[in-house]
C-alpha positions in Angstrom: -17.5 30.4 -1.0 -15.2 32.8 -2.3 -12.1 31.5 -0.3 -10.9 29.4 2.3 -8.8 31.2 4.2 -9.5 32.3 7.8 -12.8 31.9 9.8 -14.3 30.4 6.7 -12.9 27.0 7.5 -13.6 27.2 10.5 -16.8 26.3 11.3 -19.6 26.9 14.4 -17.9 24.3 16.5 -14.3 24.4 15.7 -12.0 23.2 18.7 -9.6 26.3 18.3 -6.6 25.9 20.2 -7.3 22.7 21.1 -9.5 23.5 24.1 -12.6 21.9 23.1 -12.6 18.2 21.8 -12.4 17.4 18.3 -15.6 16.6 16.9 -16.7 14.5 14.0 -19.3 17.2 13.6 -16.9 19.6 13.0 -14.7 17.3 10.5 -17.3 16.9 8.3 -18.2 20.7 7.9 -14.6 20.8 7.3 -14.4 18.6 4.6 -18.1 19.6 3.4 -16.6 23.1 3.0 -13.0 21.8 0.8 -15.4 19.6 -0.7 -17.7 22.3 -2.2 -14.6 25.0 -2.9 -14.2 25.1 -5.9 -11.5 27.8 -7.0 -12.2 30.8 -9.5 -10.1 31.5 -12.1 -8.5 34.9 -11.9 -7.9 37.3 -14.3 -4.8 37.6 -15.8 -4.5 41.7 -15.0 -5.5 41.6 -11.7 -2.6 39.9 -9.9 -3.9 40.0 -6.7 -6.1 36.9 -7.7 -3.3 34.7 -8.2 -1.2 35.6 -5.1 -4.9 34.4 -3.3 -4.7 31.1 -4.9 -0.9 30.7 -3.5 -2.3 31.5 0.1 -4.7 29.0 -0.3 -2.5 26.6 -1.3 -0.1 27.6 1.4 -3.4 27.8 4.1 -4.0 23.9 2.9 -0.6 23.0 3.6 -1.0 24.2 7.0 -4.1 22.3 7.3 -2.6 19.2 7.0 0.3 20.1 9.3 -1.9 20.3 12.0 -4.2 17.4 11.0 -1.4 15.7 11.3 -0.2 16.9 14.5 -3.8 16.2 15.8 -3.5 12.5 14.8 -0.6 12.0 16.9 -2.1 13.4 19.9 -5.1 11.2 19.4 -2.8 8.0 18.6 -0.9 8.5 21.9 -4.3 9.1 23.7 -6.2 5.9 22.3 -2.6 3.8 23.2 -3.2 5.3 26.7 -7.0 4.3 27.0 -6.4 0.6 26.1 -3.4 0.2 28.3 -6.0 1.6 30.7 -8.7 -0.6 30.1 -6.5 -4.0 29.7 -4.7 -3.2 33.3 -8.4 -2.6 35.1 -8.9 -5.9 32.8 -6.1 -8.0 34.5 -4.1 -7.8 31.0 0.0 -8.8 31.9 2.2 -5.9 31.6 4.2 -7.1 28.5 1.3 -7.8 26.9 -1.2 -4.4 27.1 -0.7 -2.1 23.7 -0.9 -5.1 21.4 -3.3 -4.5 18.0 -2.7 -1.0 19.3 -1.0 0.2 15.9 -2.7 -1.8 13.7 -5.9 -0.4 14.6 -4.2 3.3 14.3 -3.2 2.2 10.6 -6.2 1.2 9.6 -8.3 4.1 10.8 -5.7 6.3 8.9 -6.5 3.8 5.4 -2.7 2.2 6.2 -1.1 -1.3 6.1 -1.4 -2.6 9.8 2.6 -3.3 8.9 2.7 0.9 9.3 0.8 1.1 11.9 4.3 0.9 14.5 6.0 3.6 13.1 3.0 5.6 13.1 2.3 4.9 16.8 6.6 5.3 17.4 5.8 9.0 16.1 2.8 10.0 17.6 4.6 9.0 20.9 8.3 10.8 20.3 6.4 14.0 19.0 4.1 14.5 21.7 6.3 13.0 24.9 9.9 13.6 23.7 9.9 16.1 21.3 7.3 19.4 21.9 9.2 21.9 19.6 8.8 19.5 16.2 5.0 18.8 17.3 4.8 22.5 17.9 6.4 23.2 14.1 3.8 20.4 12.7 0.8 22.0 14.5 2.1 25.5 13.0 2.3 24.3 9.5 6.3 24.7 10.0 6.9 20.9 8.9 5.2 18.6 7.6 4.6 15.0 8.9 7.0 13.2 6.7 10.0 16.0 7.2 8.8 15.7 11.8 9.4 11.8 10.8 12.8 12.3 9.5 13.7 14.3 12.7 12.2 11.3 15.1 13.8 8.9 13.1 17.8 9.8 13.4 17.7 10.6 16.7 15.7 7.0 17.7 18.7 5.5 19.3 19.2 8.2 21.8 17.7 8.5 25.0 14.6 10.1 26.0 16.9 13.4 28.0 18.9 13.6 24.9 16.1 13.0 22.5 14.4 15.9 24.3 17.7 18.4 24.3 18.1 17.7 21.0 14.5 18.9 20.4 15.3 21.9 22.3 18.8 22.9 20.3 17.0 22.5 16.9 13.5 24.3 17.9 11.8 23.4 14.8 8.6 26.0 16.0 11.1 28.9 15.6 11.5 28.2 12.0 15.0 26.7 12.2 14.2 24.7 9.0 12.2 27.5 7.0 13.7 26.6 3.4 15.3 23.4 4.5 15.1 20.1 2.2 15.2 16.9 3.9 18.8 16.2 3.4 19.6 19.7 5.1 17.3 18.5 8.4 19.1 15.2 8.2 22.1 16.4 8.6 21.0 18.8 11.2 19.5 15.9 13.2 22.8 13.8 12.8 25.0 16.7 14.1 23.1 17.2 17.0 22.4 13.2 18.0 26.4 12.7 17.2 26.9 16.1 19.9 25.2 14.3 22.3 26.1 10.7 22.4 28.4 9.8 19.8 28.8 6.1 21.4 24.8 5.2 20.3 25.3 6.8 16.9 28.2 4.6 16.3 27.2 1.5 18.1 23.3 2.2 15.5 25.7 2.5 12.8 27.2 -1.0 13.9 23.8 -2.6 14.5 22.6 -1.6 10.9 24.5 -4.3 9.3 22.0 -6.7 10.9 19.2 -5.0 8.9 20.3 -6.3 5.2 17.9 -7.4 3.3 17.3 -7.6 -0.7 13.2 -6.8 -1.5 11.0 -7.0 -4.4 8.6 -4.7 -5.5 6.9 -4.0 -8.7 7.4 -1.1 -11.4 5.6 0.0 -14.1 5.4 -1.6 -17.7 6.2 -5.6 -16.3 9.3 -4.6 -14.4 10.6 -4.7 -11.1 12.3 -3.7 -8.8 14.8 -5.4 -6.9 16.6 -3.5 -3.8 19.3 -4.9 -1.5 20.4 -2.6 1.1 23.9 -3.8 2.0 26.5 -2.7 4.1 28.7 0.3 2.2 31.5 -2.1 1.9 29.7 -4.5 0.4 27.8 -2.8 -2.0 30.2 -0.6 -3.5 31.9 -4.0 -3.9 28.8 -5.5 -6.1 28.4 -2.4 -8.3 32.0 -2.2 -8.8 32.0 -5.9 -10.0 29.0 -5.4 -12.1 30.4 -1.8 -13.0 34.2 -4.1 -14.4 32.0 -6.6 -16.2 30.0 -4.2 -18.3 33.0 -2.2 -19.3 34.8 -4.8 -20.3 31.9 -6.6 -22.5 31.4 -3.0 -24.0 35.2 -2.8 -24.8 34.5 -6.0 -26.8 31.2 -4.4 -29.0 28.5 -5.8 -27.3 25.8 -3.5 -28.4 23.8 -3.4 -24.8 23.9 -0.1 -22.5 25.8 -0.3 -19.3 23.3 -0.5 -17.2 21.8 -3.3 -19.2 24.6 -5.6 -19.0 24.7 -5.1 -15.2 21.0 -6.0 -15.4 22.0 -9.0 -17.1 25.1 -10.1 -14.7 23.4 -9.5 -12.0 20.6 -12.4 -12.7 22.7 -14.5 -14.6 25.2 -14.7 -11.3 22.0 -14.8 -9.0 20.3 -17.5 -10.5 23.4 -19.4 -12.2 21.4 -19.3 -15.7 21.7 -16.8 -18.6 18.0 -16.3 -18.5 17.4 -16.0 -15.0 14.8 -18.9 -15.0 15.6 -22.0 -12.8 13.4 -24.9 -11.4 10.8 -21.8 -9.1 7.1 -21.9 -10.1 5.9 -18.2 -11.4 2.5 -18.5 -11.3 0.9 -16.8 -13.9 -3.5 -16.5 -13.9 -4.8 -16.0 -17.3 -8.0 -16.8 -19.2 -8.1 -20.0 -21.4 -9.3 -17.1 -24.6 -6.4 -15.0 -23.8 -3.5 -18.2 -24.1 -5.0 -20.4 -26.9 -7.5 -18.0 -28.7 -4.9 -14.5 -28.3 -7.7 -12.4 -26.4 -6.6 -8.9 -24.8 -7.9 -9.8 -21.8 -4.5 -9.0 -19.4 -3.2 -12.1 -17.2 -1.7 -11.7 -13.4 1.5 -12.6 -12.0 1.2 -13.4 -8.3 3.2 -11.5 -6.5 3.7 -8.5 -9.2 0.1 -7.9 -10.4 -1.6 -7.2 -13.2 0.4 -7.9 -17.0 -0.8 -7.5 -20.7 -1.6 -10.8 -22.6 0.9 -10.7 -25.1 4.1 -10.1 -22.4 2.3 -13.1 -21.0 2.1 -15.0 -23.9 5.6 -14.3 -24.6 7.0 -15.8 -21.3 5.4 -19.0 -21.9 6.7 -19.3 -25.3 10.4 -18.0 -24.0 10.5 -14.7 -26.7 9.6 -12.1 -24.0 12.2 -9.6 -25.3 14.1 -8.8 -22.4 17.0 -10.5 -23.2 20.3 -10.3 -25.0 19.5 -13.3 -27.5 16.3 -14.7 -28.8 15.1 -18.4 -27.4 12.4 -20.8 -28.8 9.1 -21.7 -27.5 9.6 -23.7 -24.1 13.1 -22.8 -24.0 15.3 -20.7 -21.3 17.6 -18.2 -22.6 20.6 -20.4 -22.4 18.7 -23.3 -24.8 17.6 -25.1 -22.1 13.8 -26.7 -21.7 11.3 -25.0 -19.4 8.9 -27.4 -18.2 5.4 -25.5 -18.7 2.9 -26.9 -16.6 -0.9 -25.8 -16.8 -3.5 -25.6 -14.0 -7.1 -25.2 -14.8 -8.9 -22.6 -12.0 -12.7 -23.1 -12.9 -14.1 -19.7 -11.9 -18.2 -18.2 -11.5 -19.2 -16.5 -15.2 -18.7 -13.1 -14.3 -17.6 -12.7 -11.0 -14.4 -14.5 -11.5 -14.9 -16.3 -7.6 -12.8 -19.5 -8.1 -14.7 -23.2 -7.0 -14.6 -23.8 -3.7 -12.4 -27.2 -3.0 -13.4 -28.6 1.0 -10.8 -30.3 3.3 -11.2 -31.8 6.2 -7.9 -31.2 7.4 -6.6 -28.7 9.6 -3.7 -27.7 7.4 -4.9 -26.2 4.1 -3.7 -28.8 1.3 -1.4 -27.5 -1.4 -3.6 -27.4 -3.7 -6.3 -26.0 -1.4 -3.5 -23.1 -0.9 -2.4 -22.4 -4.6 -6.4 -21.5 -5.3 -6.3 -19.5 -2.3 -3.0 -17.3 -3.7 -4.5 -17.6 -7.3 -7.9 -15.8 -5.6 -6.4 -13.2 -3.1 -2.9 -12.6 -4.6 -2.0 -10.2 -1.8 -2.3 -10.1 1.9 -6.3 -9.9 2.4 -6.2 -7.4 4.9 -7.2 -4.1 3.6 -4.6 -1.5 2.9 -2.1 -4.0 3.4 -0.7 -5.3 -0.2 2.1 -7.9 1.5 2.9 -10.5 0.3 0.9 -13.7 1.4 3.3 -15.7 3.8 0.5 -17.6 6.0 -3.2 -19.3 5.1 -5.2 -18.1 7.6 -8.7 -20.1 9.0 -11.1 -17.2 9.0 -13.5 -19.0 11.6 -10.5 -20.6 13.3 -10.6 -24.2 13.1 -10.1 -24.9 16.5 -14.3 -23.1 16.6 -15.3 -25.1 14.0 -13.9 -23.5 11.1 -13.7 -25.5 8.4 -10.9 -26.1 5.8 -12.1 -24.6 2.9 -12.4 -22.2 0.1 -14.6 -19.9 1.4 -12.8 -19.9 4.9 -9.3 -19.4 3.5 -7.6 -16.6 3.6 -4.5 -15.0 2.6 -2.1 -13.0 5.0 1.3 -11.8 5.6 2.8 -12.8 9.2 2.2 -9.5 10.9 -1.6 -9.4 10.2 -2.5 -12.7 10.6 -0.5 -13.0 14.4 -2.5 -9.2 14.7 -6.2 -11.2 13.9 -4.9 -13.5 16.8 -5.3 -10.9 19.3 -8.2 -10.4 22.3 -11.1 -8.5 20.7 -10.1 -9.1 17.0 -12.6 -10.7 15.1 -12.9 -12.1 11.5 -15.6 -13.9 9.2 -16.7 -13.8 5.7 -18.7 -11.3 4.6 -22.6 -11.6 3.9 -21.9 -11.1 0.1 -19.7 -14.2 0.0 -22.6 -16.6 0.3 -24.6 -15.2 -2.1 -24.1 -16.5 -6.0 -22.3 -14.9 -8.5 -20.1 -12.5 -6.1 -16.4 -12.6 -5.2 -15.1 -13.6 -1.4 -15.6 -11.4 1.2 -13.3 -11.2 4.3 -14.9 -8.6 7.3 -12.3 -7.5 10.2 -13.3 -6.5 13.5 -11.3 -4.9 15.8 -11.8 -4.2 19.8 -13.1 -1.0 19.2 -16.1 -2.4 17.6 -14.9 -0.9 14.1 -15.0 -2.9 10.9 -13.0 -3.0 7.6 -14.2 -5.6 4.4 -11.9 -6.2 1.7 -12.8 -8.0 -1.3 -11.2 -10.5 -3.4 -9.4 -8.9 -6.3 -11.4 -9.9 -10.0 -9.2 -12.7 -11.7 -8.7 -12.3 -15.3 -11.7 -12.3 -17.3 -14.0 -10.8 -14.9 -15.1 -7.3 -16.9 -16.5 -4.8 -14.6 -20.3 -5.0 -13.9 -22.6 -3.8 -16.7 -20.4 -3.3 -19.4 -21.8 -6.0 -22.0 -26.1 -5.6 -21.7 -27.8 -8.6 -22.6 -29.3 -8.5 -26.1 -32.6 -8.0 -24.1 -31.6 -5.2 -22.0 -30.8 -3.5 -25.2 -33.8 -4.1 -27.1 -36.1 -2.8 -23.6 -33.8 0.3 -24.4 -34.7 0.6 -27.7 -38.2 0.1 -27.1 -38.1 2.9 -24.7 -36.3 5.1 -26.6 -38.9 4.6 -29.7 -41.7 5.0 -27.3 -40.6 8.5 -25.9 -39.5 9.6 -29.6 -43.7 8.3 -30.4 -44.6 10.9 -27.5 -42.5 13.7 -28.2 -43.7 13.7 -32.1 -47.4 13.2 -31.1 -47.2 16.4 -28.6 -45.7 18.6 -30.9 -48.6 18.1 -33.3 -51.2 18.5 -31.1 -49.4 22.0 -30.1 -49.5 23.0 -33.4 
């Protein structure tokens, strides 16, 4: 395949202009054909070989413009057939759509928790706003830059959602060489133009949407947002800003943006070291804290962490800090209180014991195992954080309180499982020895999505440490083909 430019992509079936339906047959030649491309090299006299491997970089781009186009028009259509078939179904008005979005996310490998703004899209693009759907389909903006357009003009109406459309005319390149801060502004301009009472009263509303989040970095950090009103915030980092210049003033040795770091959780949590009486539940192997064994530990709701930050933590020397403290102590001298809880898990597999309740509510101790096992929202793609332990079989069919039942959700995706025609249950592989839980989702459509419990530390991957009699069959064999080989060459001879 010398290139993939033109016809070549194109395949026997291809639903050009849209006047044919798309066909999974013809998405997998598709992705058969990128899959097999494999790009030659060109030499470096002949120019003209490079400028090809620009156009096909240029051709892909394209490709996923209108892929993504596509999606919306098939996300708006699938909305359309379920209202359908819950009104001939008797379904209440204000209830029709619902699972709707979660079931687009997870087709397209999303958090259900997407799934809303990918639905809001698909339906501004296609109903509201034909010239930026026209611009995706063209290759003239991509999803995420057709997202920023939808976005600032969400609080107008439909008729000036739709003008606004029609001023900007993405499709007649209006934003060829624009960033995403240039079609921001262009978006604003035009929304303000056309009702500068909804812009202001959204810019009013906003304040309601504070809210500080957590989320993890790289190399045991984290980090920690709070989207304030500007009043507000230029008020914190000013404050934080004052403090650090005047400890610098004074010789403290630490960067500013260090001792801002430092304020900022001393004045959170009211200690110098930011610990105070909150459980961080850390999951390690008994080898990694007593023996000093590589083997990283896991912080529940960060992930994974190397042994030794972990083993620092617990003895208070983790190095973050302005001044050093001694085993079991805080940073300000004070006494942590260290408390250890033994998780007896399968050799192997990691798959914690299960512990059986027969109450409805999962005990507390019931739902620490269940957080130590799944760590994360069980539903897959989704990585929120666990608010809700969930009855897989619910209990009010018999489900019973325990281990193997449990699951970990978020709030969104465990009201979603609630819904008609969603189905959940443990998977085969969960009964079977030696293998970790299993949770299978089913949604109306009849499609299904497993996700497995994550490996607690200690569980290596499968394989990597042969038993010493798996070895010695090897070397048997090994001896026994080197036997064969010698004999044939003599008898050659």
């Amino acid at each position: 395949m010398e290139g993939i430019r033109g016809t070549q992509l194109m395949g026997t079936g291809s639903p050009v202009g849209g006047a044919a339906p798309l066909s999974g047959a013809w998405v997998r030649e598709v992705i058969d054909a990128l899959t097999s491309f494999r790009p030659a090299l060109p030499n470096g006299t002949v120019p003209d070989g490079r400028a090809e491997l620009i156009d096909q970089l240029r051709d892909l781009e394209d490709l996923k413009s209108a892929a993504a186009a596509a999606q919306a028009r098939i996300a708006v259509s699938f909305d359309a057939a379920q209202r359908s078939a819950e009104t001939n179904m008797g379904v209440p008005a204000d209830e029709r759509g619902r699972g709707v979005a979660a079931q687009i996310a997870l087709a397209r490998r999303e958090s259900p928790a997407k799934g809303p703004r990918l639905l809001g899209l698909a339906k501004a693009l296609v109903s509201e706003m034909p010239h930026t759907l026209a611009a995706v389909n063209t290759g003239q903006l991509n999803e995420w830059r057709a997202t920023l357009l939808v976005k600032e003009t969400a609080c107008l109406s439909a008729e000036d959602r739709c003008a606004v459309d029609e001023e900007l005319a993405a499709d007649t390149g209006t934003f060829d060489g624009a960033g995403d801060k240039a079609i921001i502004s262009a978006a604003r301009a035009a929304a303000y133009r056309r009702d500068p009472r909804s812009v202001t009263q959204r810019a009013s509303r906003a304040a309601a949407e504070r809210h500080v989040s957590l989320r993890p970095a790289p190399d045991t950090m984290t980090y920690l947002t709070a989207l304030l009103p500007v009043a507000q915030g230029v008020a914190v980092h000013a404050a934080l800003t004052r403090h650090a210049d005047t400890l610098r003033s004074t010789g403290d040795t630490r960067s500013r943006g260090q001792i801002m770091a430092d304020a900022l959780v001393e004045r959170t949590t009211g200690t110098p070291g930011g610990i105070t009486g909150v459980a961080i539940q850390l999951v390690m192997t008994d080898r990694m804290l007593f023996q000093g064994d590589s083997e990283p530990a896991r912080l529940t709701g960060y992930g994974i962490v190397p042994a030794g930050w972990a083993r620092n933590l617990l003895s208070g020397s983790s190095g973050n800090t302005k001044h050093g403290a001694g085993p079991g102590e805080s940073e300000g001298g004070q006494e942590l209180k260290l408390w250890l809880r033994r998780l007896f898990t399968a050799p192997g597999t990691g798959e914690v014991v299960a512990v059986d309740s027969r109450s409805r509510l999962f005990p507390a101790g019931l739902r620490r195992f269940i957080e130590a096992r799944d760590d994360t929202c069980r539903t897959p793609y989704c990585d929120a954080p666990i608010r809700h332990f969930d009855h897989i079989i619910p209990w009010h069919d018999g489900g019973p309180t325990t281990l193997a039942n449990g699951a970990g959700l978020c709030e969104a995706c465990n009201h979603t499982k609630e819904l008609p025609g969603w189905t959940a249950q443990t998977g085969a592989a969960t009964t079977s020895p030696g293998t970790r839980h299993v949770l299978d989702i089913r949604t109306p459509t009849g499609h299904h999505y497993q996700s497995t419990a994550p490996p607690l530390p200690g569980t290596g991957p499968p394989d990597t440490a042969p038993s010493h009699s798996r070895r010695r069959r090897k070397l048997r064999h090994q001896a026994k083909a080197l036997r064969y080989a010698h004999l044939t060459e003599f008898q050659v001879a």
